[in-house]
BAKOL-930829 format. One record per residue (C-alpha): residue number from 0; x, y, z; residue in one letter. Coordinates in steps of 0.5 Angstrom, whole numbers. Example, Ala and Ser with C-alpha at 12.3 -4.5 7.8 and 13.67 -1.06 7.14 Angstrom:
// BAKOL-930829
{0 {25 -9 16} A}
{1 {27 -2 14} S}
END
This chain:
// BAKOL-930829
{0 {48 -16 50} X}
{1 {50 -22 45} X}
{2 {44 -27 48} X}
{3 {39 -20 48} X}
{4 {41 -19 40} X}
{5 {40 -27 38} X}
{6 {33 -27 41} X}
{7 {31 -21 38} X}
{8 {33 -22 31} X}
{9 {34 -30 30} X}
{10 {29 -33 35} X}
{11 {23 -28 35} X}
{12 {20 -29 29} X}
{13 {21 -36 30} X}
{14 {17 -37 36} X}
{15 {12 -32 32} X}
{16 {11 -36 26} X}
{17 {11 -42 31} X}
{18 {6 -39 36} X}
{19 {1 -37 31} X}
{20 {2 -44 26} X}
{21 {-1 -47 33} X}
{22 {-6 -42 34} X}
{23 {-10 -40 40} X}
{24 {-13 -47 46} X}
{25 {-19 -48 43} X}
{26 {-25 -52 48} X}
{27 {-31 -54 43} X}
{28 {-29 -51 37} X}
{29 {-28 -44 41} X}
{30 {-22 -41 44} X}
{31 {-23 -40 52} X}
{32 {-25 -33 51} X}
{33 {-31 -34 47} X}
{34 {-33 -40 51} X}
{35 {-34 -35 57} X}
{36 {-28 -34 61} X}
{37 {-26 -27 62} X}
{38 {-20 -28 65} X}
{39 {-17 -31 59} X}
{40 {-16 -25 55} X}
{41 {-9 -22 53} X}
{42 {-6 -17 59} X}
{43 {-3 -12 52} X}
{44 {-3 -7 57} X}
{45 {3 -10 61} X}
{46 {6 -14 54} X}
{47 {5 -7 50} X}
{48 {12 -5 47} X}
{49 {15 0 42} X}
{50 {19 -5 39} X}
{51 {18 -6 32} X}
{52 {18 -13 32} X}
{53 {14 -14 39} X}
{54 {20 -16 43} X}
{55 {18 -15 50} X}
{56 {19 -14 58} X}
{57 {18 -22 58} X}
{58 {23 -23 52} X}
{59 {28 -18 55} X}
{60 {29 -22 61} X}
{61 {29 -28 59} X}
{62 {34 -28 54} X}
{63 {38 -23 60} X}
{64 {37 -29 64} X}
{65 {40 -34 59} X}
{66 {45 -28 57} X}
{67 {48 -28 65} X}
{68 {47 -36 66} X}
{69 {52 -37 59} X}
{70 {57 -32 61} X}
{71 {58 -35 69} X}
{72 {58 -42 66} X}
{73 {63 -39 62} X}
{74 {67 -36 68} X}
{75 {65 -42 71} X}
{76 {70 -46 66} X}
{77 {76 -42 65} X}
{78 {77 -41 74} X}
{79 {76 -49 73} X}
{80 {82 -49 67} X}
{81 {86 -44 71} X}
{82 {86 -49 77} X}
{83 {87 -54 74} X}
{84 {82 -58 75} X}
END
């Protein structure tokens, strides 16, 4: 829960600005969607959130992964510790 209220608040908007600063690929002065490739359009329908903010599927997973892999590496060290390795 604490990796799922860090992404959420500390590094979504960070990630955000980051995101619309480089803005979308460009080829030639257009993004791909304007240059013809209909399959590069966002998919906001498997992205679509109640959230506030926009903290998706995609985000909740990831910092859910992020969350799991801290709390075994945790685990990891403290059998290590009691061990005695």
């Amino acid at each position: 829960a604490a990796m799922l209220f860090v992404g959420r608040f500390a590094f979504l908007p960070f990630q955000r600005k980051s995101i619309e600063k480089a803005g979308r690929p460009r080829q030639n002065d257009q993004d791909y969607y304007e240059a013809g490739d209909v399959r590069s359009a966002e998919a906001f329908s498997v992205m679509k959130t109640n959230d506030p903010v926009g903290f998706n599927l995609v985000d909740v997973l990831a910092w859910g992964a992020l969350g799991h892999a801290l709390g075994y590496a945790a685990l990891a060290v403290s059998s290590f510790q009691a061990a005695g390795l």
